[in-house]
DSSP file (Angstrom, degrees, kcal/mol; ACC not computed):
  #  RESIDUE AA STRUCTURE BP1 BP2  ACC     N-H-->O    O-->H-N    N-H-->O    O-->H-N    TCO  KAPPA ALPHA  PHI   PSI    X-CA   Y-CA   Z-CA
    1    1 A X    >>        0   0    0      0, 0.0     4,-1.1     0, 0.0     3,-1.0   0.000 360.0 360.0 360.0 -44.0    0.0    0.0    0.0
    2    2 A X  H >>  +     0   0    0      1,-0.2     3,-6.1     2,-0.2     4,-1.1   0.864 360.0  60.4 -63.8 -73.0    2.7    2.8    0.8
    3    3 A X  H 3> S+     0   0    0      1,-0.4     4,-1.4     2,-0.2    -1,-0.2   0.508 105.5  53.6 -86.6  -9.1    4.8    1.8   -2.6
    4    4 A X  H <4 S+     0   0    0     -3,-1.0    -1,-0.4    -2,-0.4     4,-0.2   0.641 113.0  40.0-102.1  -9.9    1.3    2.9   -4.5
    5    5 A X  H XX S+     0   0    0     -3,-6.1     3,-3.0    -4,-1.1     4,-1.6   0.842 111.8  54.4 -77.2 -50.5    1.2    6.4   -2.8
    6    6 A X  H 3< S+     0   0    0     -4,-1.1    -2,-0.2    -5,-0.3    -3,-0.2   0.845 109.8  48.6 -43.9 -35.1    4.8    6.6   -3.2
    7    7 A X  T 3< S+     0   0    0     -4,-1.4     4,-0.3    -5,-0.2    -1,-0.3   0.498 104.1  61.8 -90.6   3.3    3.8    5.9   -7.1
    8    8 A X  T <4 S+     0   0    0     -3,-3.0     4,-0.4    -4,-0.2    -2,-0.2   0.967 100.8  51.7 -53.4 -66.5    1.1    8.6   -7.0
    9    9 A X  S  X S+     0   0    0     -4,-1.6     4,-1.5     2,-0.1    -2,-0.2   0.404  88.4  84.4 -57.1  -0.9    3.7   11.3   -6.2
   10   10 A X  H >> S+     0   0    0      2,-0.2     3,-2.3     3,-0.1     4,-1.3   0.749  85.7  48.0 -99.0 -77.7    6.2   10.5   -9.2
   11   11 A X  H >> S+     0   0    0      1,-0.3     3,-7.9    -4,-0.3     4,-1.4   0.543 113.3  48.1  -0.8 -87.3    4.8   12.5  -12.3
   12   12 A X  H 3> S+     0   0    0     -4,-0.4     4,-1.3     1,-0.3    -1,-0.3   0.706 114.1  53.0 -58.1 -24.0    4.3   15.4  -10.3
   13   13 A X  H <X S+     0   0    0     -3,-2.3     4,-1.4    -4,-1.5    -1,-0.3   0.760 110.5  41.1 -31.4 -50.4    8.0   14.7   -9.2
   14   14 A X  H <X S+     0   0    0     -3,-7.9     4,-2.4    -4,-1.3    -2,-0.2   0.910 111.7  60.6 -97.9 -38.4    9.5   14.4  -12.3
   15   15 A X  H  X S+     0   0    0     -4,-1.4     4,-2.3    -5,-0.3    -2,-0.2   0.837 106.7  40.6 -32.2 -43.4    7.6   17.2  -13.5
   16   16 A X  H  X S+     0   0    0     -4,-1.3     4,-1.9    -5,-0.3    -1,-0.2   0.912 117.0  52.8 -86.5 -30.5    8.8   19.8  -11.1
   17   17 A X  H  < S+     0   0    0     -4,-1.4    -1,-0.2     2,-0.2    -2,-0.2   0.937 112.0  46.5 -12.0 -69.6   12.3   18.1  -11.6
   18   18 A X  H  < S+     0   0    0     -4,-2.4     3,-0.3     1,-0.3    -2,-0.2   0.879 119.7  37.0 -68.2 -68.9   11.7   18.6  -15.5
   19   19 A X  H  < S+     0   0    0     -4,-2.3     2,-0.9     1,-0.2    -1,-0.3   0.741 109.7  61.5 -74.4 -34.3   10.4   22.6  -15.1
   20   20 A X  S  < S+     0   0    0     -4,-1.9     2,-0.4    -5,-0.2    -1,-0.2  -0.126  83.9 102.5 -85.9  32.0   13.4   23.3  -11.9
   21   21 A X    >>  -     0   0    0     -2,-0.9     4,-1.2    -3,-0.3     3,-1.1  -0.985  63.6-165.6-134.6  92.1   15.8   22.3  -15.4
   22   22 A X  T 34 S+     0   0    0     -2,-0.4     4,-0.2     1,-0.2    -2,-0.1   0.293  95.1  66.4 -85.1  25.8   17.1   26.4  -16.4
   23   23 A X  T 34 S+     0   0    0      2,-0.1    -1,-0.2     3,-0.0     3,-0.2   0.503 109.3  41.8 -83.8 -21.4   18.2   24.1  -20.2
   24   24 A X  T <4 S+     0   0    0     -3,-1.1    -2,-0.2     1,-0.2    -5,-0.1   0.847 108.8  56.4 -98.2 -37.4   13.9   24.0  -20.1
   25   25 A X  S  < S+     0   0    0     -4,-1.2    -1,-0.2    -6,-0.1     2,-0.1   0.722  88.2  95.2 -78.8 -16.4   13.3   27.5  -19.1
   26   26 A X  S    S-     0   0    0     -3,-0.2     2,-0.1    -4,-0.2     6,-0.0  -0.339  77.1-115.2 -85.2 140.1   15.2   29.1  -22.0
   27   27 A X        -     0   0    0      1,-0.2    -1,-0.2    -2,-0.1     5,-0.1  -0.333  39.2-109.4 -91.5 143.4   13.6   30.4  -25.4
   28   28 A X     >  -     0   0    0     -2,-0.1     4,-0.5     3,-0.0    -1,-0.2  -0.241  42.0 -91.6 -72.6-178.1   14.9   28.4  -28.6
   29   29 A X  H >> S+     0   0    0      1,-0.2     3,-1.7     2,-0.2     4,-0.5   0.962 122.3  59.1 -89.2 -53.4   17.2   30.4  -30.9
   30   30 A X  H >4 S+     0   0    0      1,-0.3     3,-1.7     2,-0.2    -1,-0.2   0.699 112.5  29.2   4.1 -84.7   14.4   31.4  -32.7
   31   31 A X  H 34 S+     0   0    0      1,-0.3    -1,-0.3     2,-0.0    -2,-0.2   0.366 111.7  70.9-105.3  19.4   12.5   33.0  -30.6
   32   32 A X  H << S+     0   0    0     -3,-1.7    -1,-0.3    -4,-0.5    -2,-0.2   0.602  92.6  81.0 -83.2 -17.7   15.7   34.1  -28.5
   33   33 A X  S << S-     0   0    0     -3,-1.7     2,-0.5    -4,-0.5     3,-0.1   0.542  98.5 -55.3 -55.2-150.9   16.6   36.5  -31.3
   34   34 A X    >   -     0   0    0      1,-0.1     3,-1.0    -4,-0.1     6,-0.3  -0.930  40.7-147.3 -80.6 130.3   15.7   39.7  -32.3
   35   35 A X  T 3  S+     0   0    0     -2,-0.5    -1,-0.1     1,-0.2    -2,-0.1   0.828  95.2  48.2 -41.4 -52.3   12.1   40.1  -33.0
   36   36 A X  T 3  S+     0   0    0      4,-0.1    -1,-0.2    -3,-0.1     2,-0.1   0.099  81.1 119.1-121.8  49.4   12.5   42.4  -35.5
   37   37 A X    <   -     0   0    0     -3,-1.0     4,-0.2     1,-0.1    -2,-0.0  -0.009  70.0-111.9 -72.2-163.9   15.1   40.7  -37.8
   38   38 A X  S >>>S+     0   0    0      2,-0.1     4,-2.2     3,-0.1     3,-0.9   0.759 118.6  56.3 -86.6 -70.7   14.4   39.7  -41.6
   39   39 A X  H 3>5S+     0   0    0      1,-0.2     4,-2.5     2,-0.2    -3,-0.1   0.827 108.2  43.6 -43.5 -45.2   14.7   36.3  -40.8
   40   40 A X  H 3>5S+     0   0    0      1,-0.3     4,-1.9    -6,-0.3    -1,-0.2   0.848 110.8  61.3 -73.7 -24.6   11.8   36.3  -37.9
   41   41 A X  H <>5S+     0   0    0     -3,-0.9     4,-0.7    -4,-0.2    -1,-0.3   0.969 104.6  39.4 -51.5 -54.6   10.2   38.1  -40.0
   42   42 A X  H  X5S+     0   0    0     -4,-2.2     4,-1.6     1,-0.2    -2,-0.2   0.698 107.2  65.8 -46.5 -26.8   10.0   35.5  -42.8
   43   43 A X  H >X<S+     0   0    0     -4,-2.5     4,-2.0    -5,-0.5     3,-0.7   0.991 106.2  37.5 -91.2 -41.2    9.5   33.0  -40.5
   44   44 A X  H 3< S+     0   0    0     -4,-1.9     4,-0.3     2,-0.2    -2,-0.2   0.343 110.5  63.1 -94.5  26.5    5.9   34.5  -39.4
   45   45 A X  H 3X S+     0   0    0     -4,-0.7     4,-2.3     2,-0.1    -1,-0.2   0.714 105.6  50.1 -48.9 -58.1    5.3   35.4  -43.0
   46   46 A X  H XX S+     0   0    0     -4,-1.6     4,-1.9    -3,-0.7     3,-1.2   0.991 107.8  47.6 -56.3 -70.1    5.6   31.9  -43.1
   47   47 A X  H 3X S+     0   0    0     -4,-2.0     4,-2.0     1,-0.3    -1,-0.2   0.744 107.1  57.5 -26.8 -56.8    3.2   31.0  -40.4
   48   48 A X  H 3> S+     0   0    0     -4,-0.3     4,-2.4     2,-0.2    -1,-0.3   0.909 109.9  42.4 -27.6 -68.5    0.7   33.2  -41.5
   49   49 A X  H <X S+     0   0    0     -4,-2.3     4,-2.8    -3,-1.2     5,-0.4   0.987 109.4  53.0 -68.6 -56.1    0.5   31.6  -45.0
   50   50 A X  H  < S+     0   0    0     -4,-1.9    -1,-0.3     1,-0.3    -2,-0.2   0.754 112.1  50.8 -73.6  -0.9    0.6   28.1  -44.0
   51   51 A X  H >X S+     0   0    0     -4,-2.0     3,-5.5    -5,-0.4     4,-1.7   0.950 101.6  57.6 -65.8 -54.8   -2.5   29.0  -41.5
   52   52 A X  H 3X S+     0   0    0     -4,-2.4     4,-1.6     1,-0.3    -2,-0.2   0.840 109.6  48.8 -64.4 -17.6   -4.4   30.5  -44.2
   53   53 A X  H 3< S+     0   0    0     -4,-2.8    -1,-0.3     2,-0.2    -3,-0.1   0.689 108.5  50.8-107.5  17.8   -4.0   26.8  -46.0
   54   54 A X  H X> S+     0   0    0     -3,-5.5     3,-2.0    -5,-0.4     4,-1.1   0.825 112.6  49.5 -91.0 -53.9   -5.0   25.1  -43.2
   55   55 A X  H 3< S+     0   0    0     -4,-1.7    -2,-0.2     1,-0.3    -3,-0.2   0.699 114.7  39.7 -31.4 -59.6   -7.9   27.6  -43.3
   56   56 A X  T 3< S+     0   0    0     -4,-1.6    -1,-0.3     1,-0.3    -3,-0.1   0.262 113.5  54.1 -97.0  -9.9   -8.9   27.1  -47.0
   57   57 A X  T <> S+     0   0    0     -3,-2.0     4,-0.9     2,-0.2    -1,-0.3   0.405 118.4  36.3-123.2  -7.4   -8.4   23.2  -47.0
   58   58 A X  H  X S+     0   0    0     -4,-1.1     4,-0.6     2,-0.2    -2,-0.2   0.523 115.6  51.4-121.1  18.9  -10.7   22.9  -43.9
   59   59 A X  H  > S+     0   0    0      2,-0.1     4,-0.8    -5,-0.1    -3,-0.2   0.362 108.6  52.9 -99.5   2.8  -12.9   25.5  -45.0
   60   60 A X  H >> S+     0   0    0      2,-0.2     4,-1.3     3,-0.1     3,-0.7   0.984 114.0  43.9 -87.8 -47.1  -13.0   23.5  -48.3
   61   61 A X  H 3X S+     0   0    0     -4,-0.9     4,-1.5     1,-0.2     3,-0.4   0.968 109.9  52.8 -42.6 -66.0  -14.0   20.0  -46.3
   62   62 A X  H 3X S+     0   0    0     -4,-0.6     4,-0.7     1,-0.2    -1,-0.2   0.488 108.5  47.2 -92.8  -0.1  -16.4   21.4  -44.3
   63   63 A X  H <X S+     0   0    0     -4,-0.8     4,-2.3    -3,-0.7    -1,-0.2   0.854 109.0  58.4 -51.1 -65.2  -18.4   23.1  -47.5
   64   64 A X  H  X S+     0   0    0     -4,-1.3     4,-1.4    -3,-0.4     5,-0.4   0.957 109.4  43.8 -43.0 -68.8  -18.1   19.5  -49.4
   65   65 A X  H >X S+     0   0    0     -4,-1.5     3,-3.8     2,-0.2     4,-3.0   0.986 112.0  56.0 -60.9 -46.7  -20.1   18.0  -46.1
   66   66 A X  H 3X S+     0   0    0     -4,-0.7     4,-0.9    -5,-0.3    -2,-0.2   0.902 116.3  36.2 -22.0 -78.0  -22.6   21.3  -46.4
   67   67 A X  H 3< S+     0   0    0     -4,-2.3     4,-0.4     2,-0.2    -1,-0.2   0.373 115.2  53.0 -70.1  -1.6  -23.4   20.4  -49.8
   68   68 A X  H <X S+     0   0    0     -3,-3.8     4,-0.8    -4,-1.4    -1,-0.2   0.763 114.0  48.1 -94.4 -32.9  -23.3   16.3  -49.2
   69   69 A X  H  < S+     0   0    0     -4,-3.0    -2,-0.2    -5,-0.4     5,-0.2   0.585 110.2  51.5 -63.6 -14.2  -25.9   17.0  -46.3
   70   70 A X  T >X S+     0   0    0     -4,-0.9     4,-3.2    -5,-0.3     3,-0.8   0.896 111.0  43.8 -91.7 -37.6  -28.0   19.2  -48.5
   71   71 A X  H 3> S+     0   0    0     -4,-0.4     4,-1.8     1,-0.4     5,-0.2   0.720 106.5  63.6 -83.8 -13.8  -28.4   16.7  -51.4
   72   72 A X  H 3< S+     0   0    0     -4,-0.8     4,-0.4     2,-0.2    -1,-0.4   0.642 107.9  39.6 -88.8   0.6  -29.0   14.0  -49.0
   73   73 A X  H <> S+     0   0    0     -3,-0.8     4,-3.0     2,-0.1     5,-0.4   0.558 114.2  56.3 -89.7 -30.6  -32.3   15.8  -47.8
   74   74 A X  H  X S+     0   0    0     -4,-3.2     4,-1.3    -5,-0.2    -3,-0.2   0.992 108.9  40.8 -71.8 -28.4  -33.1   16.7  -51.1
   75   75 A X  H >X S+     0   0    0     -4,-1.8     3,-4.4     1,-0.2     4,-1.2   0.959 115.6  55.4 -55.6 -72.7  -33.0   13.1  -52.5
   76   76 A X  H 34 S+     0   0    0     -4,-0.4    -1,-0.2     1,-0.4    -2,-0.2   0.662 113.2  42.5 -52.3 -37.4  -34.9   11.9  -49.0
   77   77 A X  H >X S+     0   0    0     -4,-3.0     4,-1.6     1,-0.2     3,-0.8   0.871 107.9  62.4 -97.3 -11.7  -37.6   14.5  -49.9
   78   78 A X  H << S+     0   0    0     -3,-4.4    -2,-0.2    -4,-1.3    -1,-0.2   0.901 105.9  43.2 -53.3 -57.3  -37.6   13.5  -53.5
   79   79 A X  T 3< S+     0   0    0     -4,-1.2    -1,-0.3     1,-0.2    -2,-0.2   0.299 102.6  61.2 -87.3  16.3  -38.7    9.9  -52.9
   80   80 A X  T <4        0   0    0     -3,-0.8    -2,-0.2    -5,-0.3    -1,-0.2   0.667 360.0 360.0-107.1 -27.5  -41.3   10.5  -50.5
   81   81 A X     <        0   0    0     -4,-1.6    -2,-0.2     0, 0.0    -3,-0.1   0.603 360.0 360.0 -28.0 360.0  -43.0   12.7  -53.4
């Protein structure tokens, strides 16, 4: 019975370990630069676009179900005429 409290406590153990780590607390070289190079510029250029084609490719699926749900009520009401 104690060795399963004792295995309660180890996550939150190794967690505070894992966060008490100043290699963990530190900004990547990215975002440790300058803000307001060229390169970090480019890089959330980047970011930008590749949301907007996450955007457009799941506002393009979720139109395609719009329009699979609409022609399946219009068949359904077709054949009960």
């Amino acid at each position: 019975m104690m060795i399963l409290k004792i295995l309660k406590f180890i996550p939150a153990f190794l967690l505070l370990a894992f966060l008490s780590l100043p290699q963990s607390v530190q900004a990547c070289a990215t975002c440790f630069g300058k803000s307001d190079s060229k390169l970090a510029e480019g890089m959330n250029w980047g970011i930008m676009v590749l949301l907007l084609v996450v955007g457009f490719v799941l506002t393009i699926i979720s139109a395609f179900f719009v329009y699979i749900a609409k022609r399946a009520s219009t068949s359904s009401e077709n054949l009960k005429a």
